[in-house]
N, CA, C and O atoms as CSV, one atom per row, in Angstrom:
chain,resi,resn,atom,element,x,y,z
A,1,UNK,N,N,163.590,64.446,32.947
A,1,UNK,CA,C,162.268,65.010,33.164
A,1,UNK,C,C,161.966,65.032,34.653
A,1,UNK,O,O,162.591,64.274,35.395
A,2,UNK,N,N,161.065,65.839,35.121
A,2,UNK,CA,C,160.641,65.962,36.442
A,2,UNK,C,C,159.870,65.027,37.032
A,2,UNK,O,O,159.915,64.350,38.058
A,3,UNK,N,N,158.813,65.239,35.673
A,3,UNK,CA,C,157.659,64.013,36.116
A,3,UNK,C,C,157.895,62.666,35.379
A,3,UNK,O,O,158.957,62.571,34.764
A,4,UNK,N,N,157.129,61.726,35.367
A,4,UNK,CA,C,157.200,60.861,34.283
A,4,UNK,C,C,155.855,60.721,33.620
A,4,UNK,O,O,154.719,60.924,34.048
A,5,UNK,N,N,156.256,60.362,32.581
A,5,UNK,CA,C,154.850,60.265,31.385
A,5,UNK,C,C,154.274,58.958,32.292
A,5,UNK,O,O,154.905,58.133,32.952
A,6,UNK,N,N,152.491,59.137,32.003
A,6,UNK,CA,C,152.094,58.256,32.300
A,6,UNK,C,C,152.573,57.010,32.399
A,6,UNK,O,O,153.259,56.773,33.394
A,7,UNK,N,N,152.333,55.896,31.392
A,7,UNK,CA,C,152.736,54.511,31.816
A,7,UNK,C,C,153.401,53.962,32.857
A,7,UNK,O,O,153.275,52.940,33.532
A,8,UNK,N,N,154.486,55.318,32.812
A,8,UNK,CA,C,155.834,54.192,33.675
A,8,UNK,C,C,155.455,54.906,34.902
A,8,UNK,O,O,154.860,55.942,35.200
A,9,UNK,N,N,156.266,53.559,35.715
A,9,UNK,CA,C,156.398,53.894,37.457
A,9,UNK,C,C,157.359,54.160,37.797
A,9,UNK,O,O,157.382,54.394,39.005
A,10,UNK,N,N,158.623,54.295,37.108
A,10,UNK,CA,C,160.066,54.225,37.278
A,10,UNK,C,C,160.950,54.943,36.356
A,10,UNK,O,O,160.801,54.852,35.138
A,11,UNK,N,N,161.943,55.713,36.945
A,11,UNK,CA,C,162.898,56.695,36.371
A,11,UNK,C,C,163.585,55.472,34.734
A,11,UNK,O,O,163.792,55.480,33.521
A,12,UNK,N,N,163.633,54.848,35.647
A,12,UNK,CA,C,164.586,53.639,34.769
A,12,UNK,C,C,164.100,53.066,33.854
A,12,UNK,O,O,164.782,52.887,32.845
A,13,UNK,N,N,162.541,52.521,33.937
A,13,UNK,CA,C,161.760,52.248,32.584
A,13,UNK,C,C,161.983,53.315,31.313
A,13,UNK,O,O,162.317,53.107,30.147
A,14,UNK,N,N,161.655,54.547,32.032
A,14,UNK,CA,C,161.683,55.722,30.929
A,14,UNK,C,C,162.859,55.951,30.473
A,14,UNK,O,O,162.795,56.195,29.268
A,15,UNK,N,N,163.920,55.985,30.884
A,15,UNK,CA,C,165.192,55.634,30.206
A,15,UNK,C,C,165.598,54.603,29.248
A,15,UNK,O,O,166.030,54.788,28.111
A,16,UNK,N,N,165.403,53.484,29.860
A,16,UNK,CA,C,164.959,52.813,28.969
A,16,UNK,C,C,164.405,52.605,27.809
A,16,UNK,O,O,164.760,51.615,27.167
A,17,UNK,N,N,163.329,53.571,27.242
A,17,UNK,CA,C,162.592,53.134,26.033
A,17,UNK,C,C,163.088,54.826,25.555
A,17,UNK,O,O,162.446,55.216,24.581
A,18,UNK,N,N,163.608,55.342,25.830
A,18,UNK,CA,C,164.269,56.446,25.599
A,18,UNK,C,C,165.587,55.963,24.880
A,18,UNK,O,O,165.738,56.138,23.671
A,19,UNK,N,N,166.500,55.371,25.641
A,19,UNK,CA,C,167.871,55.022,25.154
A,19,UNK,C,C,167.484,53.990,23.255
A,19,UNK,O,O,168.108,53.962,22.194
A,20,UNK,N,N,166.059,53.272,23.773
A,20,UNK,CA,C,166.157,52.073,22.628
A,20,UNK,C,C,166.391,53.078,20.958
A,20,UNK,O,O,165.880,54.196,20.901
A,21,UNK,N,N,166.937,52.696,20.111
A,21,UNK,CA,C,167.035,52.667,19.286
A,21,UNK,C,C,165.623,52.800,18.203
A,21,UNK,O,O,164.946,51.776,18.289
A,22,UNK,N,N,165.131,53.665,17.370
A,22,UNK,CA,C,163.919,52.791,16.828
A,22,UNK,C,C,164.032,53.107,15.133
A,22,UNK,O,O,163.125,52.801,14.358
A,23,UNK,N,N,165.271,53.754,14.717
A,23,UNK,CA,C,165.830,53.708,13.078
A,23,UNK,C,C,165.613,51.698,12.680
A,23,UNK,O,O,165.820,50.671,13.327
A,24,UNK,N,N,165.009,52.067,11.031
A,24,UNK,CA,C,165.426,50.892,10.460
A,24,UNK,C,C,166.812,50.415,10.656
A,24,UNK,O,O,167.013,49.207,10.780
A,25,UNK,N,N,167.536,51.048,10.685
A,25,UNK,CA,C,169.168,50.795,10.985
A,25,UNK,C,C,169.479,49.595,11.884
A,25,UNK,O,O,170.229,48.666,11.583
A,26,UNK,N,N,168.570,49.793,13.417
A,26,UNK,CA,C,168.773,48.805,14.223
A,26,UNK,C,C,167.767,47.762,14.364
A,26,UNK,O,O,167.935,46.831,15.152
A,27,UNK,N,N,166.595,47.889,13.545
A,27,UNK,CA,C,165.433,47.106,13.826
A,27,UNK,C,C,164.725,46.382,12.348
A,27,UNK,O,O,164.689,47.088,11.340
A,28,UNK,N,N,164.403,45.543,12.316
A,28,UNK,CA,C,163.785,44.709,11.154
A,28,UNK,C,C,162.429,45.622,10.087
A,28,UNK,O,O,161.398,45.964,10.665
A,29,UNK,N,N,162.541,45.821,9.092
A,29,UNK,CA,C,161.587,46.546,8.217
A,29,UNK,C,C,159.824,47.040,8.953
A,29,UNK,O,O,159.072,48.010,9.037
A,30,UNK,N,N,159.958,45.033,9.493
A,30,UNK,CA,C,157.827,45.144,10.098
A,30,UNK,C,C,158.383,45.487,11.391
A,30,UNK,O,O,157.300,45.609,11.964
A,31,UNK,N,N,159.414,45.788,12.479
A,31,UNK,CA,C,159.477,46.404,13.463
A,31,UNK,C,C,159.641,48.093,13.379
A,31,UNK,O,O,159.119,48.874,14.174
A,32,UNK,N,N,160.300,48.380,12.486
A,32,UNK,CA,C,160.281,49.254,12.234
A,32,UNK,C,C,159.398,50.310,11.915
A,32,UNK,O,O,159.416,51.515,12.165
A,33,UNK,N,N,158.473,49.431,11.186
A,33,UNK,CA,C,156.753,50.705,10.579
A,33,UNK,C,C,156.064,50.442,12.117
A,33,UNK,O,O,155.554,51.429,12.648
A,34,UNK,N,N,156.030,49.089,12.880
A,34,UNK,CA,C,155.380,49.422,14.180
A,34,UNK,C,C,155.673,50.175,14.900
A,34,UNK,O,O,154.892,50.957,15.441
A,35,UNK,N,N,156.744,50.124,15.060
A,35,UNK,CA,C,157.431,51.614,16.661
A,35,UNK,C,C,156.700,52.485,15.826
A,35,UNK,O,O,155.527,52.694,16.137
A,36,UNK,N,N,157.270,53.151,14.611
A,36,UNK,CA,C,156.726,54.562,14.129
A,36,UNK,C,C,155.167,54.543,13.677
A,36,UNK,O,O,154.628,55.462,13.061
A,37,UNK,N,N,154.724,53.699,13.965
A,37,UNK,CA,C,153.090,53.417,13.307
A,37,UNK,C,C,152.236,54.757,14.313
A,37,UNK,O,O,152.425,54.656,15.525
A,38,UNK,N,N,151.378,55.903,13.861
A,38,UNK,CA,C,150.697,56.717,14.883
A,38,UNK,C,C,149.797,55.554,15.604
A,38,UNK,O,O,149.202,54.665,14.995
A,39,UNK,N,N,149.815,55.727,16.952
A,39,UNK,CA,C,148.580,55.792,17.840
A,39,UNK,C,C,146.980,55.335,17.593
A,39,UNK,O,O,146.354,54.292,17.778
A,40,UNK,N,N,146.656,56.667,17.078
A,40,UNK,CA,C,145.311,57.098,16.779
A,40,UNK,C,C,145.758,57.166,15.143
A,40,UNK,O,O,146.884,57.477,14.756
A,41,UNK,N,N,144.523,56.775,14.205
A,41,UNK,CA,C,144.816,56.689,12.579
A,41,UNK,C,C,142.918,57.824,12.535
A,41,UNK,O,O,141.916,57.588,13.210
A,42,UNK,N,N,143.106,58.855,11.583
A,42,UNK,CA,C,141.633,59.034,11.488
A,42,UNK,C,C,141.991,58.978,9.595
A,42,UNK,O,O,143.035,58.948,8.942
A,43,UNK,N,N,140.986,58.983,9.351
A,43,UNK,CA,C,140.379,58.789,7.637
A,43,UNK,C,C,140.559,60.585,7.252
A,43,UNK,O,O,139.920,61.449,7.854
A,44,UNK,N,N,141.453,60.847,6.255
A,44,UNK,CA,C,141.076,62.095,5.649
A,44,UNK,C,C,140.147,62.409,5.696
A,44,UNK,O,O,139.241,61.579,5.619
A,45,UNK,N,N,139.750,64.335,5.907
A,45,UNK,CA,C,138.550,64.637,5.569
A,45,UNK,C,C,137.854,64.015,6.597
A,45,UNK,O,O,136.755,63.797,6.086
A,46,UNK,N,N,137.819,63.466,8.091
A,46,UNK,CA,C,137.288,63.413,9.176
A,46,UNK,C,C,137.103,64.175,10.202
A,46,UNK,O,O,137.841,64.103,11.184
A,47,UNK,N,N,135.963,65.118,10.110
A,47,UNK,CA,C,136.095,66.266,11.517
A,47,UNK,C,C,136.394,65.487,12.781
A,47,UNK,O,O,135.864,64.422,13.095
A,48,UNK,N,N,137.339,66.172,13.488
A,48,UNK,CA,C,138.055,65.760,14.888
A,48,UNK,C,C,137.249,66.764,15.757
A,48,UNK,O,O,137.773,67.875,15.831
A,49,UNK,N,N,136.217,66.619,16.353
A,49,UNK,CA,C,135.652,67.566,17.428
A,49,UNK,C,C,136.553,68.066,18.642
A,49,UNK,O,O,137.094,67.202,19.332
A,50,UNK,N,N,136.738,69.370,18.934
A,50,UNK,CA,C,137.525,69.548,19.742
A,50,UNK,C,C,137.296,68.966,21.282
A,50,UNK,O,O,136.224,68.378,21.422
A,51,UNK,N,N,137.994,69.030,22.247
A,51,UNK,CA,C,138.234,68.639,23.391
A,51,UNK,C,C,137.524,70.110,24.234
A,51,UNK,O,O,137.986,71.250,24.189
A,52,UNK,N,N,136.124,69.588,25.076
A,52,UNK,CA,C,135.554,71.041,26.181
A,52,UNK,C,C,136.738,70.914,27.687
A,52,UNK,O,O,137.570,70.191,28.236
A,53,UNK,N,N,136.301,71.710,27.733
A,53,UNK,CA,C,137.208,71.623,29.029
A,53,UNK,C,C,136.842,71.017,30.007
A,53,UNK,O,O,137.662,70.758,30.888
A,54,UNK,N,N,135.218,70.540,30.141
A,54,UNK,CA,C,134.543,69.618,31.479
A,54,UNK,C,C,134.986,68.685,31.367
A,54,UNK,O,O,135.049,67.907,32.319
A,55,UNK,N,N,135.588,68.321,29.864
A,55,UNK,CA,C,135.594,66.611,29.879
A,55,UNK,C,C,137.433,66.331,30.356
A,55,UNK,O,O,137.913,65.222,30.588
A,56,UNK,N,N,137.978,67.283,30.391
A,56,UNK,CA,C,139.407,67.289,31.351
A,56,UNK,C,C,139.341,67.822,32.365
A,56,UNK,O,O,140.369,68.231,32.904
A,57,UNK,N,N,138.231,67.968,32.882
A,57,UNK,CA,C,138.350,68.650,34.222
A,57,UNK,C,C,138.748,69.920,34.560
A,57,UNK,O,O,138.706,70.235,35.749
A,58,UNK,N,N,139.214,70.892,33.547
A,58,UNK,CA,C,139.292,71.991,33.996
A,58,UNK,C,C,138.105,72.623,34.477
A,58,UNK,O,O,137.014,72.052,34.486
A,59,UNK,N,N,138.298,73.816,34.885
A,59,UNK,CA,C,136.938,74.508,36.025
A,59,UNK,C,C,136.804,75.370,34.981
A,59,UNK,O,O,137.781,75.834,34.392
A,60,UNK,N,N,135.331,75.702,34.620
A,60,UNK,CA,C,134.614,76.558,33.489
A,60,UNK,C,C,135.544,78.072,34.121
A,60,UNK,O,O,136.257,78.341,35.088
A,61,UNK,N,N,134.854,78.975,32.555
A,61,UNK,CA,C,135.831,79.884,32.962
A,61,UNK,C,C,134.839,80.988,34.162
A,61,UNK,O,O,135.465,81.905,34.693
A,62,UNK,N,N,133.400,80.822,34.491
A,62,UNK,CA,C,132.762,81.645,35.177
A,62,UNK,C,C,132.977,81.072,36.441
A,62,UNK,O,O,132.532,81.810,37.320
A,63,UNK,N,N,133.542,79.933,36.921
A,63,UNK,CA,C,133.835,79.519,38.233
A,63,UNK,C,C,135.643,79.950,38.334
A,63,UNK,O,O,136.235,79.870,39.410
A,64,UNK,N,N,136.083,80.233,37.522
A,64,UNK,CA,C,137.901,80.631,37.756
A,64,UNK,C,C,137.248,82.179,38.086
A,64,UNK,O,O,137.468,82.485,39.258
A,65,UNK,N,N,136.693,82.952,37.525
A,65,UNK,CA,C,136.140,84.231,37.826
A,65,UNK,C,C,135.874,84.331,39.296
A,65,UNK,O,O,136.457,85.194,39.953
A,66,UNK,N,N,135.170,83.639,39.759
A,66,UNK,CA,C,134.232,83.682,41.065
A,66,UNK,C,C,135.674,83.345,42.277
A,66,UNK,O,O,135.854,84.042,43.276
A,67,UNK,N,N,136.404,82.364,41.962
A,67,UNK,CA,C,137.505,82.220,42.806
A,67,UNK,C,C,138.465,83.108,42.642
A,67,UNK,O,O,139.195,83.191,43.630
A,68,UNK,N,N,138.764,83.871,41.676
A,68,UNK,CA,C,139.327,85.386,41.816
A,68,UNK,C,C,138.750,86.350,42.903
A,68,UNK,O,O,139.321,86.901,43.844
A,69,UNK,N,N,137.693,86.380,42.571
A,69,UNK,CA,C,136.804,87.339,43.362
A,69,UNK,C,C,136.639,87.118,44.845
A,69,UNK,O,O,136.633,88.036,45.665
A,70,UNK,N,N,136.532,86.078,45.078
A,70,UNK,CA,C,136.862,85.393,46.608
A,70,UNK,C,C,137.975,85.922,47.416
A,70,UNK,O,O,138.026,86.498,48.503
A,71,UNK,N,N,139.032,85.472,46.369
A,71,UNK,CA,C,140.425,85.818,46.935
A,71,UNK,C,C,141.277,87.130,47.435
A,71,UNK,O,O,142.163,87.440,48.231
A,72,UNK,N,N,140.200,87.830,46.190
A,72,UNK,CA,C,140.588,89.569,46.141
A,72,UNK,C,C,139.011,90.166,46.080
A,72,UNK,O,O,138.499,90.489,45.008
A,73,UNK,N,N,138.438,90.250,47.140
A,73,UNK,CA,C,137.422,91.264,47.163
A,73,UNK,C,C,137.093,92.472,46.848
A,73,UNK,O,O,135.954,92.873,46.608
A,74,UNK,N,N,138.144,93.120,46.839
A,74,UNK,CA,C,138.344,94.727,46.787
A,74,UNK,C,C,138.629,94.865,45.325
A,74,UNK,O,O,138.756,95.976,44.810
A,75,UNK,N,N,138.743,93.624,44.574
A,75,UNK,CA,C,138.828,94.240,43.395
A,75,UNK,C,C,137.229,93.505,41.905
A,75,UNK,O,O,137.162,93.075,40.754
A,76,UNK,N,N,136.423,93.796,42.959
A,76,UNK,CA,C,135.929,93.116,42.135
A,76,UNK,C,C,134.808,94.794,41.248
A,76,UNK,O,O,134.523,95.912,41.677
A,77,UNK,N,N,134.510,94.032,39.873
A,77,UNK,CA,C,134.484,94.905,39.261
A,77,UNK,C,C,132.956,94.794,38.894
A,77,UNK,O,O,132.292,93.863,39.349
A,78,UNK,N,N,132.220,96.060,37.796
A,78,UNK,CA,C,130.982,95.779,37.730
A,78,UNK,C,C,130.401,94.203,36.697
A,78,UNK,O,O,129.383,93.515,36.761
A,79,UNK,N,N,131.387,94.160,35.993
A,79,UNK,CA,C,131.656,92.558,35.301
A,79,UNK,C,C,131.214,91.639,36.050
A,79,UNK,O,O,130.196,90.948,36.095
A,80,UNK,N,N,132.259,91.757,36.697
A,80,UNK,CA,C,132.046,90.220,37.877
A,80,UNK,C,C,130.840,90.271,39.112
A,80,UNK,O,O,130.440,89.309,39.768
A,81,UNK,N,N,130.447,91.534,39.202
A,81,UNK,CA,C,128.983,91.762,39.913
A,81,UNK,C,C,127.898,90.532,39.191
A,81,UNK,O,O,127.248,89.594,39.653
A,82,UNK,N,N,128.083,91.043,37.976
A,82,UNK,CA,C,126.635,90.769,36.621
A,82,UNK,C,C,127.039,89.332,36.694
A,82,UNK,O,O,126.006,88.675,36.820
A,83,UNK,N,N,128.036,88.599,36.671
A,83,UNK,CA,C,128.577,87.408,36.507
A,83,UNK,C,C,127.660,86.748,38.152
A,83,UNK,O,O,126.698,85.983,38.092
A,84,UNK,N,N,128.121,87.154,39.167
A,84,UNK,CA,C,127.828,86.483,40.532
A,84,UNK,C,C,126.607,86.654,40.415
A,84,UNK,O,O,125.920,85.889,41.092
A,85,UNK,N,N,126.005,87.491,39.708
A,85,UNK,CA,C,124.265,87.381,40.484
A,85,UNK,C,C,123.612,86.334,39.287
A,85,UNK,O,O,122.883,85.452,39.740
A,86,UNK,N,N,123.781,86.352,38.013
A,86,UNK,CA,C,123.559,85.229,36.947
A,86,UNK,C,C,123.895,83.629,37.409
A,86,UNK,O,O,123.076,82.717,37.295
A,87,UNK,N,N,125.320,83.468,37.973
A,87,UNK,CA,C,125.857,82.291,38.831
A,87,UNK,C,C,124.578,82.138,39.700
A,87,UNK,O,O,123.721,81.433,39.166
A,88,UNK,N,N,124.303,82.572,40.751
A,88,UNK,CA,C,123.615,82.911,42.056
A,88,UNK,C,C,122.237,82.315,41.376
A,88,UNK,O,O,121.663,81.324,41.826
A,89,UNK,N,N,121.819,83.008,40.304
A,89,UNK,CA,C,120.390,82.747,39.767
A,89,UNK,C,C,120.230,81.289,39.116
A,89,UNK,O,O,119.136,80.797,38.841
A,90,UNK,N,N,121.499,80.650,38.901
A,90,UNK,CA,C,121.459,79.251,38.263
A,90,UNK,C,C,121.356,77.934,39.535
A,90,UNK,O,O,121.315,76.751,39.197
């Protein structure tokens, strides 16, 4: 991999838990349901609200608009007019 997944700080950790083994084959029955145990458990029939984009930090989509328009002036259209002066008015 290029990057590394969070946790680790080191090429070699991630290899590491990569190389391990995690079949019943090599590991004890109650080790076994733990490695494979999910994460996150929700209850059937539990709405999962989706993820907005403020709360990851992406940039709304009327501010990706406006930095288009910045970049390329000459192409801005009567859309993105109606968009900047609504922005402008907030």
């Amino acid at each position: 991999v290029r990057v590394l997944p969070y946790p680790f700080t080191h090429h070699r950790q991630f290899e590491r838990t990569i190389q391990t083994p995690i079949g019943s084959t090599w590991n004890t029955q109650r080790a076994f349901q733990k490695l494979t145990t999910p994460k996150v458990i929700t209850k059937p029939g539990h709405i999962i609200k989706p993820i907005k984009a403020e709360d990851v930090g992406y940039r709304s989509s009327s501010r990706s608009d406006l930095s288009v328009i910045q970049r390329n002036p000459k192409r801005v259209t009567t859309r993105h007019k109606k968009q900047l002066k609504k922005n402008s008015a907030d």
